[in-house]
N, C-alpha and C positions, 0 to 999 in steps of 0.2 A: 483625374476624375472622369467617370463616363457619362454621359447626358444619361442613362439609365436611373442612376445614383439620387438624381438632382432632382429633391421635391419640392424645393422652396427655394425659389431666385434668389434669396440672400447667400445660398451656397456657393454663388459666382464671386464671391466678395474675397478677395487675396488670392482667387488664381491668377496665373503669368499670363503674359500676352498667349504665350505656345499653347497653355493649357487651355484657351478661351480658343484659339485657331479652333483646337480638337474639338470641343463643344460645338463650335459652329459646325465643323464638316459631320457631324453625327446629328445633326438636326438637320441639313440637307440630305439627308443619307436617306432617314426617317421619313422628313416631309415628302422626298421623291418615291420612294415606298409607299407609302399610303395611299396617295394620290392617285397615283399607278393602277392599286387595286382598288379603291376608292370610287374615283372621281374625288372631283374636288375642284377649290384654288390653288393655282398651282405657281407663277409668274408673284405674284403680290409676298409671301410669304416670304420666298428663295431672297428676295431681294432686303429684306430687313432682318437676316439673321443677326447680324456684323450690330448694326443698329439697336435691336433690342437685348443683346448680352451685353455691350457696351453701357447703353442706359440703366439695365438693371445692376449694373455691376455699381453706378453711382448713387444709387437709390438705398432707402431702405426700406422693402417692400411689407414687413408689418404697419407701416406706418404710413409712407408715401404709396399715393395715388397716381396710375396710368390709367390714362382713356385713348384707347384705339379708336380710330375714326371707322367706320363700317366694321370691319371685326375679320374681314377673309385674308388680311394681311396678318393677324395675328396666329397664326398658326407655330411658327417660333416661341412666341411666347404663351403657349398652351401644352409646348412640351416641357418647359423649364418651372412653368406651377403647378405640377403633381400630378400631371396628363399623360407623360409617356407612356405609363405600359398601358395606357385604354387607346392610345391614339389611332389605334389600327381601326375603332368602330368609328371612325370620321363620317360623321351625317351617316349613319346608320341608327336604325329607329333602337331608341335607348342607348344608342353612342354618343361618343363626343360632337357638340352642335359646330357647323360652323362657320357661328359667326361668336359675340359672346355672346354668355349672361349670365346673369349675376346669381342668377338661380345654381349655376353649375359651379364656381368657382369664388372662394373671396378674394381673389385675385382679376374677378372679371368687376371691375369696379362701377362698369357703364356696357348695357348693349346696346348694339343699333349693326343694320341692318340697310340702312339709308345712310348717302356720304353726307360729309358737312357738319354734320353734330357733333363734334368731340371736344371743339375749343368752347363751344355755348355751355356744354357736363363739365367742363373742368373747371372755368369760369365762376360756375356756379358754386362748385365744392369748393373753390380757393377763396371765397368771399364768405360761406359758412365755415372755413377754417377762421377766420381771419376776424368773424363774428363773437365768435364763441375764444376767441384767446389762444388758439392751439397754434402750432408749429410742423405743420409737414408740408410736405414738398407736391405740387399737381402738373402733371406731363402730360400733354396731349400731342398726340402724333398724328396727322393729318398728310394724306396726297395731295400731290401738287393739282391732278383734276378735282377733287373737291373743294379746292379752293375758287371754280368755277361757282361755288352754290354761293348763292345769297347770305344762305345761315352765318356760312364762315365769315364770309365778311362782314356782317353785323356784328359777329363775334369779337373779331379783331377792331372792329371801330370803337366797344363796349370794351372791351381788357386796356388800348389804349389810353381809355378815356381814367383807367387807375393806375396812375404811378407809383401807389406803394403795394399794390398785389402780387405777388410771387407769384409768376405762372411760367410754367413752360412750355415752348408750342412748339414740335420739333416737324419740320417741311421735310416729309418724304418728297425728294424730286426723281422720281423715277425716267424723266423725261430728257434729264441734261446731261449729256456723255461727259464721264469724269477724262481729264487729259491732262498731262503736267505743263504741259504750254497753255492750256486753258485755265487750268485752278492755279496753280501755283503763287502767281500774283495775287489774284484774290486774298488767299489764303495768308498770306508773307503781310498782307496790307490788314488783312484782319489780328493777327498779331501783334502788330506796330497798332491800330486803335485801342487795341486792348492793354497796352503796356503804358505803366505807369503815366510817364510824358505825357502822353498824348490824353489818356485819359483826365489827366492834372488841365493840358490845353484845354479841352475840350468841356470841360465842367466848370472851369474858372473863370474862360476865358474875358468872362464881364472885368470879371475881379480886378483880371494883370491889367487890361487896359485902363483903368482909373488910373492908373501912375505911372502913365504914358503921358510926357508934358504937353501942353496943350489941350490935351483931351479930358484929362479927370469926369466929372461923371457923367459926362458928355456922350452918350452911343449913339452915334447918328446911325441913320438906314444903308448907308453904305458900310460900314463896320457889321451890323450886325450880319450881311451879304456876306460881307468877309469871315465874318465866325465861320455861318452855315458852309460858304464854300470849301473851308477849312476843313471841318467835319465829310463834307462828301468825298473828300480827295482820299479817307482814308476807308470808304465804306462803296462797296461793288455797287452798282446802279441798281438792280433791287431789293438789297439792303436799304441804300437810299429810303426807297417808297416805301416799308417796314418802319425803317427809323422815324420818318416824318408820322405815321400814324400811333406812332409811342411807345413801339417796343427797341430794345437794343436787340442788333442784328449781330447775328455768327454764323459765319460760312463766307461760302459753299465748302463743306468739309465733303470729304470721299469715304463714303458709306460705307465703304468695305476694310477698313483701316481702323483696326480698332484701338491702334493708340491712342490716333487723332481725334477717334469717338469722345473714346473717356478724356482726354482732356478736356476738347471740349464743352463737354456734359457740367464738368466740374466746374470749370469755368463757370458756365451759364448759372449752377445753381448758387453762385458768390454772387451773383446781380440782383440785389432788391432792385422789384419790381416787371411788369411782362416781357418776359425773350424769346425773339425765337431762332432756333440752329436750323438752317437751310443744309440739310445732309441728301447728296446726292448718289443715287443707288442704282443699280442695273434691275433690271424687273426681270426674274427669272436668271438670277446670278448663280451659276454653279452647275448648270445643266443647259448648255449648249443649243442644244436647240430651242429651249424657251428663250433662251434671249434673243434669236436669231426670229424671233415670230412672235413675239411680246402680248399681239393683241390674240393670237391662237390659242396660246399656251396660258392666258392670264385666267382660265378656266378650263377644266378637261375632263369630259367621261373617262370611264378608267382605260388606259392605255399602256401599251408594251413599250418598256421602258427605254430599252434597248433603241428603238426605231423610230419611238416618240410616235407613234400609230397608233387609233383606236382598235382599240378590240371590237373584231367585227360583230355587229349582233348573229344570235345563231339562226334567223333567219331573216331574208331581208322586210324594212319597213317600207311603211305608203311614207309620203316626201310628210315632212311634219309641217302640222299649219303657219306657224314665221313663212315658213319656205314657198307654201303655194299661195301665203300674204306677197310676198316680195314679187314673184315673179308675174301674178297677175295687177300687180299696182304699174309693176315696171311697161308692160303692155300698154296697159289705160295711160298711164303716163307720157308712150309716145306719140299718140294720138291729140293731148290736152296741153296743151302747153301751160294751162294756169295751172295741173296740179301740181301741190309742192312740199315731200316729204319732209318732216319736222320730227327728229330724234333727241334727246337728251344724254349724248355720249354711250346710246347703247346700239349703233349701225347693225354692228354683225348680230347682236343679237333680236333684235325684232327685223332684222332682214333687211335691213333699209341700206346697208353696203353696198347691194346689187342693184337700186336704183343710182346712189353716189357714184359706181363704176361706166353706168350706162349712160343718164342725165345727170351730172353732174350740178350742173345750171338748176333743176329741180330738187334740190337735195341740200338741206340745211343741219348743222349737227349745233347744239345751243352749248353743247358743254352739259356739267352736272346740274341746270337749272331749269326743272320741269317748269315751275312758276313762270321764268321768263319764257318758257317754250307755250305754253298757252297761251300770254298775253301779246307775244310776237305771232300766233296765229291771229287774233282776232283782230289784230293789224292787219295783218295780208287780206281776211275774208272781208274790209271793210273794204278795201279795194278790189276787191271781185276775183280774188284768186282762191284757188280750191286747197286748203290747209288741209292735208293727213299728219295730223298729231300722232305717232306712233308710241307708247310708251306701255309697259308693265303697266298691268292692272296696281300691282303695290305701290310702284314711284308714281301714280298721277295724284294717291290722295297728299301727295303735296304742294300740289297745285289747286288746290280745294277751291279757295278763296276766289281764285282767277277762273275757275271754273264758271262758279256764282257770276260773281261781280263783272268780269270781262265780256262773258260770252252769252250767256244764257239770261243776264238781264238785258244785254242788248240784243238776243234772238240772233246770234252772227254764225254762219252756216260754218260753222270746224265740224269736222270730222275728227272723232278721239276713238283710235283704236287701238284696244285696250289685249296685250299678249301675254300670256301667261298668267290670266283669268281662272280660277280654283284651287285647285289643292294641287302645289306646283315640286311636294317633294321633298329633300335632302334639305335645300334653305333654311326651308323651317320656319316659324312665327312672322319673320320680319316680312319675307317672300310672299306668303300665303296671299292668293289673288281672291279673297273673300269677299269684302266688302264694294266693290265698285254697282252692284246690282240695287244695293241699298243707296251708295252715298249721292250717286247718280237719279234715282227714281222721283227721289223727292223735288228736282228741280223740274223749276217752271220752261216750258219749250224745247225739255232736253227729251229726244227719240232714243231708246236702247233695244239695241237686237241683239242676238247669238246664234252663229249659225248649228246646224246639227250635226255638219259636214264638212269637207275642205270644198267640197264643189258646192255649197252653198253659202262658202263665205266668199267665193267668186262673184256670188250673185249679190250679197250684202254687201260688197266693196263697191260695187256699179249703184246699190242702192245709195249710200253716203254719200258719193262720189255727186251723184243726181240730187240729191237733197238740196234744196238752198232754201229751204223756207227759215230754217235755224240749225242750232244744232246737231248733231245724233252721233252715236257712240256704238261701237261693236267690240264685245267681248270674244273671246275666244282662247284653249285653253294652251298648254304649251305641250307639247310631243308633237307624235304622229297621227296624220289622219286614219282614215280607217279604207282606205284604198278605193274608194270612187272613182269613177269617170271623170278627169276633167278637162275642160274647155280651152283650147287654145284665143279663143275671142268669139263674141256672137251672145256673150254675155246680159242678160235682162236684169232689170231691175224689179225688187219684189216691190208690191204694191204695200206703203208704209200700213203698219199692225193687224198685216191677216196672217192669221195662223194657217196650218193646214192639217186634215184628216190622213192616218198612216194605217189606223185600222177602224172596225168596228165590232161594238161591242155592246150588249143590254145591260153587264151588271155594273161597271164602275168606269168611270171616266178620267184616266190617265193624263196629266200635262205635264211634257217634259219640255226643257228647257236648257237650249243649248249643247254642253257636252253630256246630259241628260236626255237624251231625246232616247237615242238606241238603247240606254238603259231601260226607260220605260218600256219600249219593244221587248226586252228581252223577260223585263216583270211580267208582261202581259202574256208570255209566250209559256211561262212557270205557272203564272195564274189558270192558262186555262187549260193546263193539266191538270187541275184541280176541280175541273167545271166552271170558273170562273172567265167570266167572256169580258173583256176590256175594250174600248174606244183610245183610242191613242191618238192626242193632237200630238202637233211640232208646234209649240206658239209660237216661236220667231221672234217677236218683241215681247219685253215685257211695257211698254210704253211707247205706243197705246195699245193695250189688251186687248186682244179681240175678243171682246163681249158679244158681240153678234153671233158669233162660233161657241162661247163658250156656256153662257151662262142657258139656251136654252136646252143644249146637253146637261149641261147638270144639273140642269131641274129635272130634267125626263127621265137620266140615271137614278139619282140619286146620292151617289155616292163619288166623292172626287179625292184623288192626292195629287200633288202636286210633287217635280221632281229638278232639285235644281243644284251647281255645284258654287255654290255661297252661303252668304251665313241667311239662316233663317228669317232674324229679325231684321222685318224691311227689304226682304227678299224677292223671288217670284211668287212664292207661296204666298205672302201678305199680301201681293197685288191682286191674287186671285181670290182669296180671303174677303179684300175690302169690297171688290167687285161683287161678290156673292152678297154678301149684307147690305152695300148699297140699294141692290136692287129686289132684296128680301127672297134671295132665293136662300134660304135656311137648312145646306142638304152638309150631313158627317162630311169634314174635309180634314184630311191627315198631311201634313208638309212633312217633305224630305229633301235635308238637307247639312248645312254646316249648325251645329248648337251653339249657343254663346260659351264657345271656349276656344283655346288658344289649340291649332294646329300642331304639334312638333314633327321635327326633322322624322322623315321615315319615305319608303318607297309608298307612291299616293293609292295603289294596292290596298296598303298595308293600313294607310291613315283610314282609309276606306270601311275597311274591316273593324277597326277601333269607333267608327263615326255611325256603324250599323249602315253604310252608304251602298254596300255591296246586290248584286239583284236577288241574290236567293233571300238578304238579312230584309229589305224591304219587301220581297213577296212573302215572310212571314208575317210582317208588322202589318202590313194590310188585311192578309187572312183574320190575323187576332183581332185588328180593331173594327174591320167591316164584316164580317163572316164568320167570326166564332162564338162572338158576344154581343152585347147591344152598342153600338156605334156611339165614342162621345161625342162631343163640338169641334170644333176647332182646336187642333193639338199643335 
């Protein structure tokens, strides 16, 4: 059979070991194709082909439920549920997403976009099965770095705590080299636990010793020592830690063995109540140079296959803002001995690897747990060290609570700089940097800036950097800057929430914001080829607004929009909205920006175009609502 053929994963059900080989090597085949031209995840996928044909091959997917943890590993199993011949628009706008969701697939049971949440969604489905009287099967497949997140381990402390719930939690370890000297015991010892004997010893073993003479029903605390120590002798040391919090443990199997899968598999699914199979995997198995650069290849703009090289752009870019983040932290950093980068397992990508390379001593990575990565900053800033929080605008709202509670009701000077802040792309829904302008604004002694430039997030880094009166936060988007001049050091700090003037103009009054700023420029630039004459700030903060700057402009205009790359509601726009009304300046104000809907996968171009965000689509909407007609309220 050809992976072509294959629309419904129950078709894997009676083919041969050889015939399931074929499958897999034509889903590597595919997946490194696409990718290729693509972009894409590339390393997560490669590494759970073996894994997910094995799985589905024991399943019965009308009926039983998988939940992938994040969703960029599933890429195998998005060609085996009736995806192949679309797979080629991978994260192309109105192609295949990817991460999941449920929208796209009944086969995508759970999306998510954030690690850690797959044992919490299956957990939950296995107790509404379990509710309602039914009978199927629920798998969750989860990374060994997500098991770093808090979630999971509530998860796992919660499924422990039910002994009769059928669950299965299958431990991608992508981290622990499969060897026969290394697994082979393991494995020989996981057999012997699992065969009859032992599992007779080990469930009885109260029982047998009642008629033991002298003992009868007598269990003193050194017998029951002797059970447990019993049961450990036959279970690897973190099976162990597994077994003690209530699940039966299986592994370390070798991922790439799909005999061993499916037994396995099957195995596990004969165990009433939570298991989990410890399956160890290569990350980026089958293609050579991803395994040999794991953390490179575990993502890739589209690249020549052959040499494993990006394809060069067709001409070159300004350095992208991570990058002139990195290198100007690293600077300041040699100078400050308290600053002290804080990442959540994502170094290379908000830049923070080039400070680990340089100051190591400076440079903290939390693992997948934003939460704990803010409340371990507001540790350090309680001791007078200079905390840069580095994290995606999308992973910090889950740190929410800590955000509130940790930081900003105790006024403790973190710096949370926030990367890949707007409309970020291919990701899609989970990705989108929308919401930080709102979830942030409304707290109490929290500072929010954005720079307009990369040479002015030189200057908002030295600003945070300088801050200690409490919090403050910098957004900023993800690509390339737009090729300024920048500073090797001599760096100023901008004076906290002054905006500043870029033009001048008598009929309307322009505020852009952030990766918005030169769009505004370039509105203003359309407008007054029209006769239309604009004033154009940079507000720089949205908190604290500069009222001073703004509000006596736009009583004198009269006319204002605002221009920003987030969601609307609770936005910059509303900042500037409630600022007007405050102070009863009552003049037409048009907001642009994200609307209350969900972003999808697409080049941020394109989402742009769909979002009316583009400058010719907002120099129309402005013409229509202040210039062609009578001006409404607040839109």
């Amino acid at each position: 059979m050809n992976l072509s053929e294959i629309t419904h994963p129950n078709q894997l059900h009676g083919l041969s070991i050889h015939e399931l080989q074929e499958i897999a090597r034509q889903i590597r085949e595919k997946h490194l194709e696409t990718v290729a031209a693509t972009g894409g995840h590339l390393g997560p996928g490669l590494g759970v082909v073996e894994l997910t044909i094995a799985l589905y091959q024991t399943l019965d997917l009308d009926r039983d439920k998988v939940i992938w943890d994040v969703g960029h590993q599933a890429y195998p199993h998005k060609m085996i549920t009736g995806r192949y011949n679309t797979f080629h628009t991978l994260r192309q706008k109105d192609g295949v997403a990817g991460y999941l969701k449920r929208c796209e697939s009944k086969f995508d049971h759970f999306g998510a976009g954030h690690a850690s949440t797959s044992i919490s969604a299956a957990l939950g489905m296995a107790i509404a099965r379990d509710q309602r009287g039914e009978d199927f099967k629920v798998a969750a497949i989860i990374g060994d770095g997500a098991l770093t997140g808090g979630m999971a381990l509530e998860a796992i402390n919660h499924a422990g705590h039910l002994p009769h719930t059928k669950l299965l939690v299958v431990l991608n370890d992508n981290e622990m080299s499969i060897s026969p000297n290394v697994g082979a015991i393991p494995r020989y010892l996981n057999k012997m636990r699992l065969s009859p004997p032992v599992q007779f010893l080990k469930d009885n073993l109260r029982e047998q010793f009642k008629h033991i003479p002298f003992v009868g029903e007598t269990f003193t605390p050194e017998m029951e020592r002797l059970k447990e120590g019993m049961k450990r002798l036959a279970v690897p040391k973190v099976g162990a830690v597994i077994e003690e919090l209530g699940f039966t443990y299986l592994g370390p199997v070798d991922g790439h063995n799909l005999e061993e899968l499916i037994e396995t598999f099957k195995q596990a699914h004969s165990i009433h109540g939570p298991v989990m199979v410890h399956v160890c995997t290569t990350k980026g198995k089958g293609y050579a140079i991803a395994e040999k650069d794991q953390v490179g290849y575990h993502a890739q703009s589209p690249f020549n296959l052959a040499t494993g090289k990006a394809i060069p752009s067709s001409k070159p870019k300004p350095p992208g803002y991570s990058k002139v983040f990195a290198h100007t932290l690293v600077k300041l950093a040699e100078n400050n001995p308290k600053i002290l980068g804080i990442t959540a397992a994502m170094a290379t990508g908000t830049g923070l690897d080039k400070l680990q390379a340089k100051l190591p001593k400076q440079y903290i990575d939390v693992g997948i747990a934003e939460q704990h990565a803010v409340t371990l900053a507001a540790g350090l800033a309680c001791e007078g060290m200079r905390p840069i929080v580095a994290i995606y605008s999308t992973f910090l709202q889950r740190a929410y609570d800590q955000i509130v509670h940790d930081v900003c009701i105790q006024n403790l000077p973190v710096f949370f700089c926030l990367d890949r802040a707007g409309i970020v792309g291919a990701d899609g829904p989970t990705h989108q940097g929308m919401y930080d302008i709102a979830y942030l604004r409304c707290l109490p002694n929290m500072v929010i800036m954005a720079p307009k430039d990369e040479a002015e997030l030189q200057q908002m880094l030295v600003t945070g950097i300088n801050h200690t009166d409490g919090p403050i936060a910098m957004r900023y988007p993800r690509g390339s800057g737009y090729g300024v001049p920048l500073m090797e050091e001599g760096w100023e700090a901008l004076p906290i929430g002054k905006g500043e003037i870029l033009r001048n103009g008598d009929d309307l009054l322009l505020l852009g914001y952030g990766s918005m700023v030169y769009s505004a420029m370039q509105v203003a630039e359309i407008l007054s080829e029209h006769g239309i004459e604009s004033t154009v700030i940079n507000a720089r903060f949205v908190k604290p607004l500069d009222t001073e700057l703004i509000l006596p402009l736009a009583q004198r205009i009269g006319k204002v929009a605002t221009l920003e790359e987030g969601c609307v509601m609770g936005g910059f726009g509303s900042a500037v909205a409630e600022a007007l009304m405050d102070n009863n300046v009552l003049v037409p104000l048009k907001r642009f920006g994200i609307p209350d809907k969900l972003v999808d996968h697409a080049k941020p171009d394109e989402s742009k175009v769909d979002l009316g965000l583009t400058t010719s689509q907002i120099s129309e909407q402005i013409r229509d609502a202040f210039f062609s007609k009578q001006p409404s309220t607040v839109s």
